[in-house]
C-alpha positions as CSV (number, residue, x, y, z in Angstrom):
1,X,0.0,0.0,0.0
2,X,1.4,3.4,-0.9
3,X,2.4,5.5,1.6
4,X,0.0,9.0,2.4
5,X,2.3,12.1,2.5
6,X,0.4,15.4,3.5
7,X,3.0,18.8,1.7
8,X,2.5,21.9,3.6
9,X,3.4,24.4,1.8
10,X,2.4,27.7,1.0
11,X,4.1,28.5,-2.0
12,X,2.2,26.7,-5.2
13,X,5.1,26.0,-7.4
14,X,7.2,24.1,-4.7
15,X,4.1,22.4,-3.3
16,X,3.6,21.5,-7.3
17,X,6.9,20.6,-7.4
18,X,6.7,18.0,-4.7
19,X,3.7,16.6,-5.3
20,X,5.1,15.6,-9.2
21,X,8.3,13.8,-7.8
22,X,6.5,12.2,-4.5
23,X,3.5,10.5,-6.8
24,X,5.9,9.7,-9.5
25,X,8.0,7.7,-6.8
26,X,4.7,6.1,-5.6
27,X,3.6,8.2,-2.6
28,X,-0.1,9.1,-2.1
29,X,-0.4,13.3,-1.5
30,X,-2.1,15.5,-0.2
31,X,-2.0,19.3,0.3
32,X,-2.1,22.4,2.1
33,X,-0.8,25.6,1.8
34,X,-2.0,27.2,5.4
35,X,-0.8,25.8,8.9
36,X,-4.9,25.9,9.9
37,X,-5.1,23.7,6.6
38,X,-2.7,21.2,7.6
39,X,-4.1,20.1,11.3
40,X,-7.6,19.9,9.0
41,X,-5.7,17.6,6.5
42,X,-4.2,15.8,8.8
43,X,-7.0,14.6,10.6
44,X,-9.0,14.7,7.0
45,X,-6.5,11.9,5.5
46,X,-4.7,10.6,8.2
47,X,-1.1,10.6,6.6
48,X,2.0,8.5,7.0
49,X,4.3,11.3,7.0
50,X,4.2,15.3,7.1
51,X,6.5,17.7,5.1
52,X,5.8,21.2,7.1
53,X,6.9,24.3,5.6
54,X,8.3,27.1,8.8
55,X,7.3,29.8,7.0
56,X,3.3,29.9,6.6
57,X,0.3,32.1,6.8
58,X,-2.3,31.9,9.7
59,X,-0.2,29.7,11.8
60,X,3.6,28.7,11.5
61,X,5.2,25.6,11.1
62,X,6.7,25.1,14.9
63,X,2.9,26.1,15.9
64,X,1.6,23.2,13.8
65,X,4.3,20.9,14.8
66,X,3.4,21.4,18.4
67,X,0.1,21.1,18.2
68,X,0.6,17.5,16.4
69,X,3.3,16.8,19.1
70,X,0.3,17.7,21.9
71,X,-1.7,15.3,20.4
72,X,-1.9,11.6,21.3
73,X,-3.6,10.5,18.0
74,X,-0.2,12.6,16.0
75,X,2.3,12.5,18.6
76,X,4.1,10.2,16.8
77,X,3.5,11.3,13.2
78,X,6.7,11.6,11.1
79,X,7.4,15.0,10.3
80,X,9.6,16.3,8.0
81,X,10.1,20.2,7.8
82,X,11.1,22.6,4.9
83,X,13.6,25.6,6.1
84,X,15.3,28.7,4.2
85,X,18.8,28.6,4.1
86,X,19.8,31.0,7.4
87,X,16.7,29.5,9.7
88,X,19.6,27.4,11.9
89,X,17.7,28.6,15.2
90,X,14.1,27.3,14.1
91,X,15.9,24.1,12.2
92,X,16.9,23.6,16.1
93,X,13.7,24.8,17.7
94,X,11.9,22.3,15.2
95,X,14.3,19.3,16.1
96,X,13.8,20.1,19.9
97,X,10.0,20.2,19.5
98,X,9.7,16.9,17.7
99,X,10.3,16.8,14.0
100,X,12.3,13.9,12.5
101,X,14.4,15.7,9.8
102,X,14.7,18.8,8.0
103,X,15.5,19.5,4.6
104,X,17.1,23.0,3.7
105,X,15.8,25.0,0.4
106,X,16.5,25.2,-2.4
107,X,16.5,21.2,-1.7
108,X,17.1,18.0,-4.3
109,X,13.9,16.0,-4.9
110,X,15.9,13.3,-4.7
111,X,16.9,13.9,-1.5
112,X,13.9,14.6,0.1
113,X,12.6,11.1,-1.3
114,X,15.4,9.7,0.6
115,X,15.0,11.4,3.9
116,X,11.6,10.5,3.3
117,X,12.0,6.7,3.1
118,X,14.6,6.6,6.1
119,X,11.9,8.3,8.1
120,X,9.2,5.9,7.2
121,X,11.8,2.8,7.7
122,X,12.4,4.1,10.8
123,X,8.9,5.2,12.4
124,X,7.3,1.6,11.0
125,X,10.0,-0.8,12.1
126,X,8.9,-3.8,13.8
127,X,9.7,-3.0,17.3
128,X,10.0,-6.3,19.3
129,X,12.3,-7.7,22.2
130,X,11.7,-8.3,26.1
131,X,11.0,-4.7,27.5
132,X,14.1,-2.9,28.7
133,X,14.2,-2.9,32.7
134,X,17.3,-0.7,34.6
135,X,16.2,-0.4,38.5
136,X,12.8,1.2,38.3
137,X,13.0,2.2,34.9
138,X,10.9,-0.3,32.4
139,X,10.7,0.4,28.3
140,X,8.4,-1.8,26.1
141,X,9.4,-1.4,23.0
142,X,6.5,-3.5,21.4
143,X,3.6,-1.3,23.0
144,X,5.5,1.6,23.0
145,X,5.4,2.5,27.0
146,X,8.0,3.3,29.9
147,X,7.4,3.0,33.7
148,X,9.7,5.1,36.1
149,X,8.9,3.5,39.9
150,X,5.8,1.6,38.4
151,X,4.2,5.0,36.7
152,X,3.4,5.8,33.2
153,X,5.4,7.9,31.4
154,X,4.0,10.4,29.3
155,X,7.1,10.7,26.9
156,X,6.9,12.4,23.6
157,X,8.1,10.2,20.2
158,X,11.9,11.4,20.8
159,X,12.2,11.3,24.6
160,X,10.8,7.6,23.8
161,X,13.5,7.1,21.3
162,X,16.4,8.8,23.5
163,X,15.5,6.7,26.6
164,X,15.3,3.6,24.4
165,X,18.9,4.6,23.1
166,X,20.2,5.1,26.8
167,X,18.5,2.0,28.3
168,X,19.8,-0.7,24.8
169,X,23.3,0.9,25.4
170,X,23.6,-1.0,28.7
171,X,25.6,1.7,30.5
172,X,27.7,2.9,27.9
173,X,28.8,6.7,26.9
174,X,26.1,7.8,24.1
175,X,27.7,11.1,22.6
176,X,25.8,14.0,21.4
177,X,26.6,13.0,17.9
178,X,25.4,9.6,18.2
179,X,22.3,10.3,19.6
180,X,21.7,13.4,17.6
181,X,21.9,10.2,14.4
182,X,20.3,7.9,16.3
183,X,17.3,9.4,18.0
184,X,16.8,12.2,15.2
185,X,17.9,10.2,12.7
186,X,20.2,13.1,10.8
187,X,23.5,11.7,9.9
188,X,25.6,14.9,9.7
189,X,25.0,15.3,13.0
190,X,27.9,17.5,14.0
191,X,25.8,20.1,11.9
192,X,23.4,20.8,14.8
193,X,24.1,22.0,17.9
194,X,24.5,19.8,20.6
195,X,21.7,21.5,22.9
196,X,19.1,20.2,20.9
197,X,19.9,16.4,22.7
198,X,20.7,18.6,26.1
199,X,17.1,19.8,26.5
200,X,15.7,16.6,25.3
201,X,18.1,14.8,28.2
202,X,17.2,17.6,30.7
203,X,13.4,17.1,29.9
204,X,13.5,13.0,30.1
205,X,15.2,13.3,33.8
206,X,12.3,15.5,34.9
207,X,9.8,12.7,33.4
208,X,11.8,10.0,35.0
209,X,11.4,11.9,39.1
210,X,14.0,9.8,41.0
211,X,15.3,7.7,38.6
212,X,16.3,10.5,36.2
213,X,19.4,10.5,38.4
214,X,20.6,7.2,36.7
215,X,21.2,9.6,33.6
216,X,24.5,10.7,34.0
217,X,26.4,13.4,31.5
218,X,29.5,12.4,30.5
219,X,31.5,15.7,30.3
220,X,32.2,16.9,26.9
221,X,30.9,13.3,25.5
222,X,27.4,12.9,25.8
223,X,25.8,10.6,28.4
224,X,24.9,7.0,30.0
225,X,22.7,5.3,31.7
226,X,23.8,4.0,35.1
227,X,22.3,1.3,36.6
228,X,23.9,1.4,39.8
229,X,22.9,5.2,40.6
């Protein structure tokens, strides 16, 4: 079954543009050129992925992304997001707020295929193992929930992902860089500052009460998970 891509996009010719290339390579597409627009599509034709334009009328794209984030039916919608050239501080603010990638304009079709299909590969793969237990922290990776002291986590798709990361490395040093490929799934990831994973970490601890403590930072590395803390 084809995959269902929803382009936000306010400017015709690129949203023209994208559509040609995405159904040529198979993709179902819909459209929208306003941010209001998109939270309609999105729960009009319930797509597999998102490609959100920052710059848009009525509502921008960080605003939409949140609001999908916010939700628990689109909290873990893929989304992809369109940025000019200079926009380094939303590209972050974007990452740090939940998308999965970012593509800078003016961008290669091909490209954005590709980033495309790594973020589908990566949001449908079959997640399956025993769940992931360090002291009173508990991951299932096949129903997608974490416990901290026997209570549910409410953990957005990346805090998910990073915890996941922390808790498979069995106490190992995770650096910035690593996560930043693993958990965002960009592989230049020297490109993007390093707060982006800092916020996430400082936000997971919060979640985690008590056993955030087991999260320790690694100075000038990255961070580990110790199950002795």
């Amino acid at each position: 079954m084809a995959s269902r891509v929803l382009i936000v996009e306010d400017e015709p010719d690129i949203r023209d543009l994208l559509t040609f290339h995405l159904e040529r390579d198979g993709f179902q597409v819909a459209r929208a050129g306003t941010g209001t627009e998109a939270l309609h599509q999105v729960r009009l034709t319930r797509p597999d992925l998102v490609i959100l334009d920052l710059m848009l009328p009525e509502m921008d794209g960080l605003d939409v992304c949140r609001r999908l984030r916010a939700d628990a039916a689109t909290a873990a919608l893929p989304i992809i997001m369109l940025t000019a050239k200079g926009d380094e501080v939303d590209r972050v603010v974007g990452l740090e707020i939940g998308a999965d990638d970012y593509i800078v304009k003016p961008f290669s079709p091909k490209e954005l295929i590709a980033r495309i299909r790594a973020v589908l590969r990566r949001s449908g793969a079959p997640l399956t193992g025993a769940p992931l237990v360090v002291g009173g922290i508990q991951l299932d990776r096949a129903s997608h929930q974490a416990l901290a002291a026997g209570r549910p986590l409410a953990l957005t798709p990346k805090e998910f992902a990073l915890l996941r990361a922390l808790l498979e490395a069995r106490g190992r040093v995770l650096s910035r860089e690593f996560l930043l490929d693993r958990v965002w799934g960009y592989a230049r990831a020297a490109e993007i500052e390093s707060r982006t994973v800092d916020v996430h970490v400082r936000r997971l601890r919060a979640k985690l009460g008590a056993e955030g403590e087991r999260i320790v930072t690694v100075k000038n590395v990255g961070y580990r998970l110790d199950p002795d803390a």
